[in-house]
N, C-alpha and C positions, 0 to 999 in steps of 0.2 A: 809585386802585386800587394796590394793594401787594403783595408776595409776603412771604406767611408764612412757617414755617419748614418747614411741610408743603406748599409751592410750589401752595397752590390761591389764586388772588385773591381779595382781600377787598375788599370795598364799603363803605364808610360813607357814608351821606346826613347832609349836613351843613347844607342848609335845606329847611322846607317840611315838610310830612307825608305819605307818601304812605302809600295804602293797599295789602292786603297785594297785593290782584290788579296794581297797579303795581311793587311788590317782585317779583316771583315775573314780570311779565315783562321786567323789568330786570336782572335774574338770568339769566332764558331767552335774552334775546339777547345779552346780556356774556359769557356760557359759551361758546356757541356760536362766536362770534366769537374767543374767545379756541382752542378748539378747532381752529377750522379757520385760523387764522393758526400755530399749535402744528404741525398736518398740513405746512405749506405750506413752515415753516423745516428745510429737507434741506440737511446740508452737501456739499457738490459733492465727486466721488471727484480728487486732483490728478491730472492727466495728466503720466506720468513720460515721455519719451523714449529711443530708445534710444540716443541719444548720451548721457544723463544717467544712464543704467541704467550704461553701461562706464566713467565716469571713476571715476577715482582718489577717493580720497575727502583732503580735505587731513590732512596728519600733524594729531597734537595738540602743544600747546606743551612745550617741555620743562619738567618740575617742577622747579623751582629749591629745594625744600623738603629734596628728598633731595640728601647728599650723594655725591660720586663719584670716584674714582680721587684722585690724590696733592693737588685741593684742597678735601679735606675736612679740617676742621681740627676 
């Protein structure tokens, strides 16, 4: 099974012949299945604190790119 580029799975049967009422319920429980594993994946809300809420946040680096006062050459 594989994700297209319209994100529905695709099946391919690659031995055997099955008939369509075998397709159609191999279909019926792979969707499902895929469905409710799809419901079940919730990402978790982070729990911030409120010692994490009041710090500082760390400076950024200084840009070495610009130059500045008398050693810019």
């Amino acid at each position: 099974m594989s994700l297209q580029n319209d994100d529905r799975p695709a099946l391919e049967i690659t031995r055997g012949t099955a008939t369509e009422e075998e397709l159609a319920a191999l279909i019926a429980v792979v969707s499902d299945a895929y469905a409710a594993e799809e419901s079940n994946a919730v990402a978790e809300e982070p729990v911030v604190s409120a010692w994490t809420r009041t710090q500082r946040s760390l400076r950024k680096p200084l840009r070495r790119d610009i130059p500045w006062g008398r050693f810019a050459r």
